[in-house]
KEKE-3310 file (N, C-alpha, C; in steps of 0.2 Angstrom, whole numbers, plus 5000, padded with zeros to 4 digits):
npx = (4787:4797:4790:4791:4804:4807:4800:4808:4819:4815:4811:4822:4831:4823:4822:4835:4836:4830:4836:4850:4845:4838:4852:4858:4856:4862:4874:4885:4904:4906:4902:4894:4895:4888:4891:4889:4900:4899:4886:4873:4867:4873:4884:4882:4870:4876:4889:4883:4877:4888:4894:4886:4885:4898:4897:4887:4892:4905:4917:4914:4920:4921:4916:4918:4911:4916:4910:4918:4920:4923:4937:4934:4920:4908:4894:4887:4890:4896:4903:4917:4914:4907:4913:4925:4924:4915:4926:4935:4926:4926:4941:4942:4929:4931:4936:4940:4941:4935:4939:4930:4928:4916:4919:4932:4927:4917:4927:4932:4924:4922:4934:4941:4928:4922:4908:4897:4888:4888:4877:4871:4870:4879:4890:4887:4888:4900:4903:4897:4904:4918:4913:4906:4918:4927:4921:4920:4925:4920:4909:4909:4919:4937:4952:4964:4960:4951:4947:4937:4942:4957:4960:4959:4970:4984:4984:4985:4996:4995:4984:4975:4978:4969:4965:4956:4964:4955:4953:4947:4945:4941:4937:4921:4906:4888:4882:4889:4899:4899:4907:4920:4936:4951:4971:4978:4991:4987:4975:4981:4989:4981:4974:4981:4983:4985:4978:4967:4962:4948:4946:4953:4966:4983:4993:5007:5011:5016:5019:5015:5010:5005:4998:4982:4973:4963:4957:4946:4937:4941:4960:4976:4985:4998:5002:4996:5002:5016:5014:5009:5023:5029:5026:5030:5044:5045:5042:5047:5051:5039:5034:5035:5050:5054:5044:5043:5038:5024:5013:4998:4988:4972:4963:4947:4936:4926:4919:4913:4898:4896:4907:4924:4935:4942:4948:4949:4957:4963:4972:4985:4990:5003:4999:4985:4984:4985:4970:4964:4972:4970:4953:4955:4961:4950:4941:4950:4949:4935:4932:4941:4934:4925:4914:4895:4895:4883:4874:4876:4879:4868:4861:4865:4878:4895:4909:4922:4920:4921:4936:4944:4941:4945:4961:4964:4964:4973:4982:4981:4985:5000:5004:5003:5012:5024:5027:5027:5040:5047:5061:5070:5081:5076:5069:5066:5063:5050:5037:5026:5027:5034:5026:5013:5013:5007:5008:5004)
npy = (4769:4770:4774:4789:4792:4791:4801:4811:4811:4814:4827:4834:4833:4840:4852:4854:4857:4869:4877:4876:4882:4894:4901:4900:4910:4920:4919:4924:4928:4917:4907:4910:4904:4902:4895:4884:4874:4863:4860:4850:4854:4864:4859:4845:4847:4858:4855:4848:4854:4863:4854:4849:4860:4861:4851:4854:4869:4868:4876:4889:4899:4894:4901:4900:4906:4900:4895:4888:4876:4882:4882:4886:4886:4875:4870:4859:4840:4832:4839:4837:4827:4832:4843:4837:4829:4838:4847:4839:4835:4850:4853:4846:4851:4866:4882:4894:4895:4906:4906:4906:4910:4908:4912:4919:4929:4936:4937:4948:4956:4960:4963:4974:4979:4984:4978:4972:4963:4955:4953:4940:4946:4956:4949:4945:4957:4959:4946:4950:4962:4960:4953:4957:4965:4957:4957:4968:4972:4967:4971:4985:4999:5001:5008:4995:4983:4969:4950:4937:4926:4931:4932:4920:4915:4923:4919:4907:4893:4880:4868:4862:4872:4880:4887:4901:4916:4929:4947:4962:4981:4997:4990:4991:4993:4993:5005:5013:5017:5029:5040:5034:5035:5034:5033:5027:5020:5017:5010:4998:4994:4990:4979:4970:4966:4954:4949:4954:4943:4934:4921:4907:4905:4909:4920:4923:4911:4903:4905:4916:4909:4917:4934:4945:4962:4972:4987:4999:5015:5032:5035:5035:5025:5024:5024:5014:5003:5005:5003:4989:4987:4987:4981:4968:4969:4973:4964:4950:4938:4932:4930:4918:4915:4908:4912:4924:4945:4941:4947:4957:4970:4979:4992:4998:5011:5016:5017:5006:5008:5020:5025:5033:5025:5009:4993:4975:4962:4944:4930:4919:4908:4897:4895:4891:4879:4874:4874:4867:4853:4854:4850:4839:4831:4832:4825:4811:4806:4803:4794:4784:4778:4774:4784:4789:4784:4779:4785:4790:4779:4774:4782:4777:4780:4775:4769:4769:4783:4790:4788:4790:4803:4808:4804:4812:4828:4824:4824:4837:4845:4842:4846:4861:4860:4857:4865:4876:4875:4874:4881:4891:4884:4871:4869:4856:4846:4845:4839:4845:4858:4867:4866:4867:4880:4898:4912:4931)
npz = (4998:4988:4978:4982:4982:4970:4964:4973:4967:4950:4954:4957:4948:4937:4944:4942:4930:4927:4934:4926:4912:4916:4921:4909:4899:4906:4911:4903:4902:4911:4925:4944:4958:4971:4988:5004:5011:5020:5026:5022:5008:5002:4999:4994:4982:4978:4971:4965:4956:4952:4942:4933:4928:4922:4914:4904:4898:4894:4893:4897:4912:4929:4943:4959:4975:4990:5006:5018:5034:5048:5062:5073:5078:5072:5064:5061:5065:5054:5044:5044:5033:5023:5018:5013:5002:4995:4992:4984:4972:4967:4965:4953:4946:4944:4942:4948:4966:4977:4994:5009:5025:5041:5054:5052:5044:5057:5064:5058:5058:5071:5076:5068:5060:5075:5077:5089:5090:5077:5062:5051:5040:5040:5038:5025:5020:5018:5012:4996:4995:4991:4980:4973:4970:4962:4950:4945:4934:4923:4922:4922:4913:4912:4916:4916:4912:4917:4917:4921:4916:4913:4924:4931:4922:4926:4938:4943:4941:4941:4938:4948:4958:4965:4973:4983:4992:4999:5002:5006:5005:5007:5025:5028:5039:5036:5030:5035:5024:5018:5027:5024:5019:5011:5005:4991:4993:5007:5006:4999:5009:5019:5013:5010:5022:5035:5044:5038:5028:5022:5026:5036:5037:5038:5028:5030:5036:5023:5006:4994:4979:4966:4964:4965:4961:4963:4959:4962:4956:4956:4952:4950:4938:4938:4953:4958:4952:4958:4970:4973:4970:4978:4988:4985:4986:4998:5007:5000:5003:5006:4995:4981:4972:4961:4950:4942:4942:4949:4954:4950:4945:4941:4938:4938:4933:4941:4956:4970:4977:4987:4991:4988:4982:4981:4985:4980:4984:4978:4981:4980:4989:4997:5008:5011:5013:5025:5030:5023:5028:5039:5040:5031:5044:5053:5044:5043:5056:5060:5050:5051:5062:5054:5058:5056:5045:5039:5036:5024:5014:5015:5008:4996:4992:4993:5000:4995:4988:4999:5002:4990:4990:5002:4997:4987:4992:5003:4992:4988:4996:5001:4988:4987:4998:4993:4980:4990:4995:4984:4974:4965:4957:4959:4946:4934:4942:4944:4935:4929:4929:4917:4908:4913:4915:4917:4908:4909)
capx = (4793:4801:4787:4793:4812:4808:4797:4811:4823:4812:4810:4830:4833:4818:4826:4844:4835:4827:4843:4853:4840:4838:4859:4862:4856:4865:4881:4890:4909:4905:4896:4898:4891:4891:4887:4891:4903:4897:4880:4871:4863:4877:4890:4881:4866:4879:4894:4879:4874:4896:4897:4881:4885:4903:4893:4884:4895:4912:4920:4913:4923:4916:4919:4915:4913:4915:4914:4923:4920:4927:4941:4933:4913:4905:4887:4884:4893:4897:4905:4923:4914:4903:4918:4930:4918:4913:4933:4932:4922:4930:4946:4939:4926:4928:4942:4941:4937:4939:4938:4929:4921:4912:4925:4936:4924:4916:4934:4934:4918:4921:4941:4940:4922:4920:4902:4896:4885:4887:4872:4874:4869:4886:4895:4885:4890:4909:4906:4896:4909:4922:4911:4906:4927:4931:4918:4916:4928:4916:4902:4910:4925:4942:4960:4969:4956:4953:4940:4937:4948:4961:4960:4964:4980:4986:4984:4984:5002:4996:4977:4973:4978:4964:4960:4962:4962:4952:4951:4943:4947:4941:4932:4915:4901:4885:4878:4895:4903:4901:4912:4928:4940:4960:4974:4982:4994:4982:4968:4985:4992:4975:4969:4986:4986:4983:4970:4959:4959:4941:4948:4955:4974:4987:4996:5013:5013:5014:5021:5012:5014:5002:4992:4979:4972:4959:4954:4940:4940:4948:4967:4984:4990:5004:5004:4994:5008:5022:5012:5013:5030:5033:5023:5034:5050:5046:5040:5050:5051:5034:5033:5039:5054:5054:5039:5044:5032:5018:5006:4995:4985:4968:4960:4941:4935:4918:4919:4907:4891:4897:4914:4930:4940:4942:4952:4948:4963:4962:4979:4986:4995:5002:4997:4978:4983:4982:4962:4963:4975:4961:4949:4956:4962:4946:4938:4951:4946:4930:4932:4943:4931:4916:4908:4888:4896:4879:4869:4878:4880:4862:4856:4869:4885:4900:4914:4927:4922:4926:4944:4947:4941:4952:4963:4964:4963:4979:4987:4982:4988:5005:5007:5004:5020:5029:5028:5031:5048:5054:5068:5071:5086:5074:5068:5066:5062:5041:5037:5022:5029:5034:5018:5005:5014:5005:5013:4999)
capy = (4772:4768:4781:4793:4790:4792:4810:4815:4811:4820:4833:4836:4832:4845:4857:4855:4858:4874:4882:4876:4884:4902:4903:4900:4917:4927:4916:4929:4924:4911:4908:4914:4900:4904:4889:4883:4866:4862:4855:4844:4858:4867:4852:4842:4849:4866:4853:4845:4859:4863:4848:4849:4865:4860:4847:4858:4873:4865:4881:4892:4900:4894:4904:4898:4908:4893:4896:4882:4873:4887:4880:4883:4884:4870:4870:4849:4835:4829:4845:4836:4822:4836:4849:4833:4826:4843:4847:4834:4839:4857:4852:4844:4854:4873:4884:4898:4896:4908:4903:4911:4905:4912:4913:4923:4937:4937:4942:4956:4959:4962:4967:4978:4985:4985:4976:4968:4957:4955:4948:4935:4952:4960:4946:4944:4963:4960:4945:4954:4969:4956:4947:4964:4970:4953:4956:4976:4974:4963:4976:4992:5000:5002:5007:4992:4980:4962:4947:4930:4922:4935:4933:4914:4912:4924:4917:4898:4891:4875:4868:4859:4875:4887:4890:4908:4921:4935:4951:4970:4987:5001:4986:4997:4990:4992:5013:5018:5018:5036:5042:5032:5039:5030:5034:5019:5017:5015:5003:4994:4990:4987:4974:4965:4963:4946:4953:4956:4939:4932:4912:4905:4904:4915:4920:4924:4904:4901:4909:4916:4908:4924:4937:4950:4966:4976:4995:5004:5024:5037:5035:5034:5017:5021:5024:5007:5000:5008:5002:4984:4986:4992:4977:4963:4971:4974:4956:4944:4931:4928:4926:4912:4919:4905:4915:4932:4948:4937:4950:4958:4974:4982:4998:5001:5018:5016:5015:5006:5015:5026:5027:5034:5022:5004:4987:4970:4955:4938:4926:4911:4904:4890:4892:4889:4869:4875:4875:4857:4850:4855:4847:4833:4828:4828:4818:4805:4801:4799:4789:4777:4771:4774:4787:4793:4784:4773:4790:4792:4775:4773:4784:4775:4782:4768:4769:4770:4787:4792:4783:4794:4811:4810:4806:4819:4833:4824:4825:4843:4847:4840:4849:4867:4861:4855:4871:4881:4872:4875:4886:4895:4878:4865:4864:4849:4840:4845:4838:4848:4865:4870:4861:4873:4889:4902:4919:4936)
capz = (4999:4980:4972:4986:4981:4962:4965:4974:4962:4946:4957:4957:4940:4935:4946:4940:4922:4927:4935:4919:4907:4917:4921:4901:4900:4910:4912:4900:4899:4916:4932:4950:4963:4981:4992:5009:5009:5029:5025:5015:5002:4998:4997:4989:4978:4974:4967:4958:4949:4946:4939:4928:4921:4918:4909:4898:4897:4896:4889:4901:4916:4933:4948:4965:4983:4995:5014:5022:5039:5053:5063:5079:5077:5069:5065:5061:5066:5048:5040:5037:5026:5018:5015:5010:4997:4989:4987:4976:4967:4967:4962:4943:4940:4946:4937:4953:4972:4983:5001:5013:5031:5045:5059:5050:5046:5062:5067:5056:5060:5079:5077:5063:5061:5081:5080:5097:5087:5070:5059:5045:5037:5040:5035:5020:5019:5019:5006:4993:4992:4989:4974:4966:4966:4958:4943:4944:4927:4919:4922:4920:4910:4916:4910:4918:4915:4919:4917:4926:4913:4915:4931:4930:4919:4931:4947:4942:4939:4939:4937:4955:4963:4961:4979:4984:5000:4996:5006:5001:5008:5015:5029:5033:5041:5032:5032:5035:5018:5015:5031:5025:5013:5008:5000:4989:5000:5015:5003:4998:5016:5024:5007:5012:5032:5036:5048:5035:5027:5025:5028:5041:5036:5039:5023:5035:5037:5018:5002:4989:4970:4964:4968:4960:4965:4959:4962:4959:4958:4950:4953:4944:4939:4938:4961:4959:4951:4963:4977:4970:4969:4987:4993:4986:4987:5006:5009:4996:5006:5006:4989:4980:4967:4952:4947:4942:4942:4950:4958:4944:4946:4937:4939:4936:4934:4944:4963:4973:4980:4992:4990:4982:4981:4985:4982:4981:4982:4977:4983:4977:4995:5001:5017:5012:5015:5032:5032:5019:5032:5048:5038:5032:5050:5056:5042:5046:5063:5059:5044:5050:5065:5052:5062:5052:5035:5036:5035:5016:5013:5016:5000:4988:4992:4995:5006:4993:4985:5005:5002:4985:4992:5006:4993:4984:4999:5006:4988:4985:5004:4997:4980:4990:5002:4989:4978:4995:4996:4980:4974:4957:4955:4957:4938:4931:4948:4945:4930:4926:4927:4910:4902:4913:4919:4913:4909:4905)
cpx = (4797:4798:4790:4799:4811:4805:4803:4819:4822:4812:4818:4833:4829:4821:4833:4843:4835:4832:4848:4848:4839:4845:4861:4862:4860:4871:4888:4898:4911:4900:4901:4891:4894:4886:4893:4895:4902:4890:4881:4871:4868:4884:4888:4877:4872:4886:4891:4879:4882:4896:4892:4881:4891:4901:4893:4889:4903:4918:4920:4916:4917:4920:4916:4916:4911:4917:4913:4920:4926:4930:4936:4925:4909:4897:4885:4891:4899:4901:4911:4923:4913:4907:4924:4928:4918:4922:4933:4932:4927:4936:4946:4935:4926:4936:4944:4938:4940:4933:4937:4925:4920:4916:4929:4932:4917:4922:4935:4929:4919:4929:4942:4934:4921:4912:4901:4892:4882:4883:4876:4873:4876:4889:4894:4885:4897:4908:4905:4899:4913:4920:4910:4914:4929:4928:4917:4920:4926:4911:4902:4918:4930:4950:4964:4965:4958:4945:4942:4942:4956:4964:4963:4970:4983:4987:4985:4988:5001:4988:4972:4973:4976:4960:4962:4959:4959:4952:4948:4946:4943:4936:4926:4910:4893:4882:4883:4901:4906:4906:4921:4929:4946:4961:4975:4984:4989:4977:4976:4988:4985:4972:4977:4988:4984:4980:4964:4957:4950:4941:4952:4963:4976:4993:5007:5015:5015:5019:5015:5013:5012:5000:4989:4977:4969:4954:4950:4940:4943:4955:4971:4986:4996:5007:5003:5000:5015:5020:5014:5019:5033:5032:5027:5040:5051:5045:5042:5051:5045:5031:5037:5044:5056:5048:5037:5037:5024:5012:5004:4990:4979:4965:4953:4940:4930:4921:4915:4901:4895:4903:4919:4933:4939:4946:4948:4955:4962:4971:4979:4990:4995:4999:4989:4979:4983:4974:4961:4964:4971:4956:4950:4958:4958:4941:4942:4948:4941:4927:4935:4941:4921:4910:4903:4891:4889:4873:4871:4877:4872:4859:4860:4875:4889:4907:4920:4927:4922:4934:4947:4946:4945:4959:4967:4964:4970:4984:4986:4985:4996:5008:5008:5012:5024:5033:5028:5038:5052:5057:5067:5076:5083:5071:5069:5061:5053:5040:5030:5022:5029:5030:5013:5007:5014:5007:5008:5001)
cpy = (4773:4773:4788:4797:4794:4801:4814:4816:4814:4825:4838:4838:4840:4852:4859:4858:4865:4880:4880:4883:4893:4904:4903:4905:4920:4925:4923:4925:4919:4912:4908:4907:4900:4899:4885:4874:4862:4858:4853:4847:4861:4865:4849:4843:4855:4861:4850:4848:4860:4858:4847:4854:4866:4855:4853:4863:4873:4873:4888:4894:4896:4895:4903:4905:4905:4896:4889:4882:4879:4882:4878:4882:4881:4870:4862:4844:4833:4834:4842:4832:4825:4841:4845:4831:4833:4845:4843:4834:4846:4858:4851:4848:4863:4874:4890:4897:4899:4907:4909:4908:4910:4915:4918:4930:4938:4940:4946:4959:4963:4968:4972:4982:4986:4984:4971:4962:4956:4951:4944:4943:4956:4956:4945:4953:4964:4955:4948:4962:4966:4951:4954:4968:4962:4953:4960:4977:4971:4968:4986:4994:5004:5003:5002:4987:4972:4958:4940:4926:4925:4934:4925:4913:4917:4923:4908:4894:4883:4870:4867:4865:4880:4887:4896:4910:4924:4940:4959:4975:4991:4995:4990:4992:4995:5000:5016:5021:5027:5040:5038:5035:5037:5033:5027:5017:5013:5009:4997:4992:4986:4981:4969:4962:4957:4946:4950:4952:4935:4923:4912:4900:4911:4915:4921:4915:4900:4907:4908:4915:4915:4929:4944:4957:4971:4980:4996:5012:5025:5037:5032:5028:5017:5022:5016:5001:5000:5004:4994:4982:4985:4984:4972:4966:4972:4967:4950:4940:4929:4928:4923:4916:4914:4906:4924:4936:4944:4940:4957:4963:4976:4987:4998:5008:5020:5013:5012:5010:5017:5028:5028:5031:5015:4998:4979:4965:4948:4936:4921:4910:4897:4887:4893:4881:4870:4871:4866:4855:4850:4848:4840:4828:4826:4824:4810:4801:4800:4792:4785:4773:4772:4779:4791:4791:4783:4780:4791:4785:4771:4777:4784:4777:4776:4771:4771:4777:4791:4792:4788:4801:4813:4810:4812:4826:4830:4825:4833:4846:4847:4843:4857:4866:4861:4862:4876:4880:4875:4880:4887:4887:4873:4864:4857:4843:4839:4845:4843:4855:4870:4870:4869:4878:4892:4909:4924:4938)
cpz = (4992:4978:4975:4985:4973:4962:4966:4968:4954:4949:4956:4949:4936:4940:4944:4934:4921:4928:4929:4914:4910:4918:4913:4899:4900:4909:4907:4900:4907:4922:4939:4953:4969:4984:4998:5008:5018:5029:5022:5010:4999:4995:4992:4983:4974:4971:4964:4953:4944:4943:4933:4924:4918:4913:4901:4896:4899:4895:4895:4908:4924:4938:4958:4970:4988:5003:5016:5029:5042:5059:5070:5080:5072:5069:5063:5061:5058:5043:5038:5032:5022:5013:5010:5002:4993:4987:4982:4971:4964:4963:4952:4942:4941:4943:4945:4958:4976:4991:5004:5021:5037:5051:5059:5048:5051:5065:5065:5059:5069:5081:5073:5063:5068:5083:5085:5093:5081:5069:5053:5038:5035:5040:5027:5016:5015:5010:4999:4990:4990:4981:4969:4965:4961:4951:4942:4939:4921:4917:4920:4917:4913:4913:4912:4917:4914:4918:4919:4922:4912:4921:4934:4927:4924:4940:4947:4940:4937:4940:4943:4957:4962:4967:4982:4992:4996:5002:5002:5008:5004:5018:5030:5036:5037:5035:5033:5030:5017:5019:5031:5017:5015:5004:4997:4991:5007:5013:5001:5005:5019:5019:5009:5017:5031:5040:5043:5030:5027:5026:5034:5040:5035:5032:5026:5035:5030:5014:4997:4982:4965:4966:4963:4965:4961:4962:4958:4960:4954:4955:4948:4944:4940:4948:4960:4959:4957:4969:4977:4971:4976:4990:4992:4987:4995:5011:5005:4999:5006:5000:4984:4972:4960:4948:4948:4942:4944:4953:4951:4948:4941:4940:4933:4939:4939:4950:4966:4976:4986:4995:4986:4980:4984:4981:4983:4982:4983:4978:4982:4983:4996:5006:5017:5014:5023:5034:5026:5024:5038:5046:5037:5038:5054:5051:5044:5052:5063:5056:5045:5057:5059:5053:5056:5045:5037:5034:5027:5011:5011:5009:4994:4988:4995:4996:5002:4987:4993:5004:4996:4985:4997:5003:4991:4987:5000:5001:4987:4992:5003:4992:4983:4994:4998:4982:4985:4994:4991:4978:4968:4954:4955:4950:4937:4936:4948:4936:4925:4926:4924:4909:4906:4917:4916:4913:4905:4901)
residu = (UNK:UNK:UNK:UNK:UNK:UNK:UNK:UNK:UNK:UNK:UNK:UNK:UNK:UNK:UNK:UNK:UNK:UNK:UNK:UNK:UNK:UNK:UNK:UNK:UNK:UNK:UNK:UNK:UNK:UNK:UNK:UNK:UNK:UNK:UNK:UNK:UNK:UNK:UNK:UNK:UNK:UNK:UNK:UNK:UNK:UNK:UNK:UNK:UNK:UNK:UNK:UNK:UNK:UNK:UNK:UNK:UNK:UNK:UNK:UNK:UNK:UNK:UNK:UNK:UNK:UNK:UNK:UNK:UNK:UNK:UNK:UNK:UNK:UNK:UNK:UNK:UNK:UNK:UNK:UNK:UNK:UNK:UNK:UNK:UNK:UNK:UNK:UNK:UNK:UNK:UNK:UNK:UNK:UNK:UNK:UNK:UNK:UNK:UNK:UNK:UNK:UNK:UNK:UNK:UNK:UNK:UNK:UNK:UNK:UNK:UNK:UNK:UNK:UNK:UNK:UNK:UNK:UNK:UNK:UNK:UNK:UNK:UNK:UNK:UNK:UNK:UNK:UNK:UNK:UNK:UNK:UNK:UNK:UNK:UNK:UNK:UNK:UNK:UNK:UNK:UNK:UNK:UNK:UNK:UNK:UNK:UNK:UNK:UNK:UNK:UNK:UNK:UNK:UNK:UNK:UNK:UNK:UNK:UNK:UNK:UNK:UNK:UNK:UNK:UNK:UNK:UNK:UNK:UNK:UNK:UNK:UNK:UNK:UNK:UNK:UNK:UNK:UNK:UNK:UNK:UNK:UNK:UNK:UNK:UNK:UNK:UNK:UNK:UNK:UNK:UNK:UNK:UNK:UNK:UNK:UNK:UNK:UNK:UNK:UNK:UNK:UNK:UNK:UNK:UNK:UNK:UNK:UNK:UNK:UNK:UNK:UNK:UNK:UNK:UNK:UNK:UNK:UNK:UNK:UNK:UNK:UNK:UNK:UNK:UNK:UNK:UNK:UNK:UNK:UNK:UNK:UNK:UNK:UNK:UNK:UNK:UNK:UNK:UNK:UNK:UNK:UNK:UNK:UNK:UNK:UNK:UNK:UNK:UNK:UNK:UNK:UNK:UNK:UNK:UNK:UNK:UNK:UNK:UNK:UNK:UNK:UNK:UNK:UNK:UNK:UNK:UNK:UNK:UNK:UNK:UNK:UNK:UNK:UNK:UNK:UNK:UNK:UNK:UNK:UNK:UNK:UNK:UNK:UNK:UNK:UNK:UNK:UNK:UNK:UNK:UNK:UNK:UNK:UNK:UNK:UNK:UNK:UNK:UNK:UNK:UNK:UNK:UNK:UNK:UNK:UNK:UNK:UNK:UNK:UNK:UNK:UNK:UNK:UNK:UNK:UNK:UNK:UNK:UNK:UNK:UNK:UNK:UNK:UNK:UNK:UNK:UNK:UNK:UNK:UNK:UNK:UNK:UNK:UNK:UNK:UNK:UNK:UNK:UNK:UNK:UNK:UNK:UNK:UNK)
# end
């Protein structure tokens, strides 16, 4: 059993070398890691790797696309310890996560696109259009443009809170791109409804501290901008006013394959401790009668890196209300404020 134990253990290690040594490559000005926080694989081996190539590539941006544990349909028992645990992680070693989980775009999928039976394909539709607007300024030139660290001092008023919404416009479902056509207005309204969220929080429950928004296509920035304007100015209340001009635009020239036009938006909300809040509340009830530690505990994990990752989920759940709350007059009262509020 011990020789069993050790194989799999080189075996891990020799893969963890391998996926270093072929990402060093490519990584450019950081890395893009899409993995599921609900099992075991992508909880615990995908905040292995973050944490090994923050290791190695400390300088380097690192961008996560995390689906989360779905509110109502749960695929294994054990999802709030595995989702709790990789936050964690998440918290220290990822610079951007945007949230994403299966619930939420299944609801697009049926209320929006009007598919009776959406595959993991069409959802893997929706997030893949969503990954290529957050880096189509990385890859092609643009007059407004923007890049992954660009795109963090912007959205990241204070280090912890680098968990986003993200949603995309025009919605299509996969072969129908070429029969849609927006105006800015119309990809602007429809990239902000709370519909078409791909998480499982309602940004209406919540204030926004930032937000970005990044078109592709030929058009005028200066509508882009206008439009922008239109949006906080019609909804100021939900977003937070001791952080002026906080929603940030860029225009790429290049539209995706088979459309004129299109948008991405990334959001910095309070009302994502919503979906932390769910989770934490069912790790608790299980954590404090014990329920399947022994299953962890069993391959070397101890009870008290449970105790410190709930932790930490209760304290980030916390620090979102707390900047909800406050006002333009509370200065002073949040000591870490001045120190890491970043201005583009």
């Amino acid at each position: 059993m011990g020789s069993i134990q050790q194989l799999l253990s080189f075996s891990r290690k020799k893969l963890i070398f391998i996926e270093l040594s072929c990402v060093a490559f490519l990584c450019g000005p950081g890395f893009q890691v899409c993995h599921s926080l609900g099992g075991g694989t992508g909880s615990g081996m995908g905040t292995l790797l973050i944490s090994k190539m923050r290791e190695e590539y400390p300088d380097r941006m690192m961008l996560t696309f995390s689906v989360f544990p779905s509110p109502k349909v749960s695929d294994t028992v054990v999802e709030p310890y595995n989702a709790t645990l990789s936050v964690h992680q998440l918290v220290e070693n990822a610079d951007e996560c945007m949230v994403l989980d299966n619930e939420a775009l299944y609801d697009i999928c049926f209320r929006t696109l009007k598919l009776s039976t959406p595959s993991f394909g069409d959802l893997n539709h929706l997030i893949s259009a969503t990954m290529s607007g957050v880096t189509c300024c990385l890859r092609f030139p643009g007059q407004l443009n923007s890049d992954l660290r660009k795109l963090a001092v912007n959205l990241i008023p204070f280090p912890r809170l680098h968990f986003f919404m993200v949603g995309f416009a025009p919605l299509t479902s996969r072969g129908s791109q070429q029969y849609i056509s927006l105006t800015v207005p119309e990809l602007t309204q429809q990239m902000w409804d709370a519909k078409n969220m791909m998480c499982a929080a309602d940004p209406r429950h919540g204030r926004y501290l930032t937000a970005s928004a990044m078109f592709r296509g030929k058009m005028s920035t200066k509508e882009v901008d206008e439009q922008m304007i239109n949006v906080q100015n019609k909804n100021s209340s939900y977003f937070v006013e001791w952080i002026p001009n906080n929603v940030k635009s860029s225009v790429c020239d290049i539209p995706p394959r088979g459309l004129k036009m299109a948008s991405t938006f990334v959001g910095n909300s309070t009302s994502i401790q919503e979906m932390f809040r769910r989770v934490s509340e069912q790790f608790t009830a299980m954590f404090r009668r014990k329920a399947f530690l022994h299953w962890y505990t069993g391959e070397g994990m101890d009870e008290m890196e449970f105790t410190e990752a709930e932790s930490n989920m209760n304290d980030l759940v916390s620090e979102y209300q707390q900047y909800q709350d406050a006002t333009a007059d509370d200065e002073g009262e949040y000591e870490e404020g001045p120190e890491e509020n970043y201005e583009a």
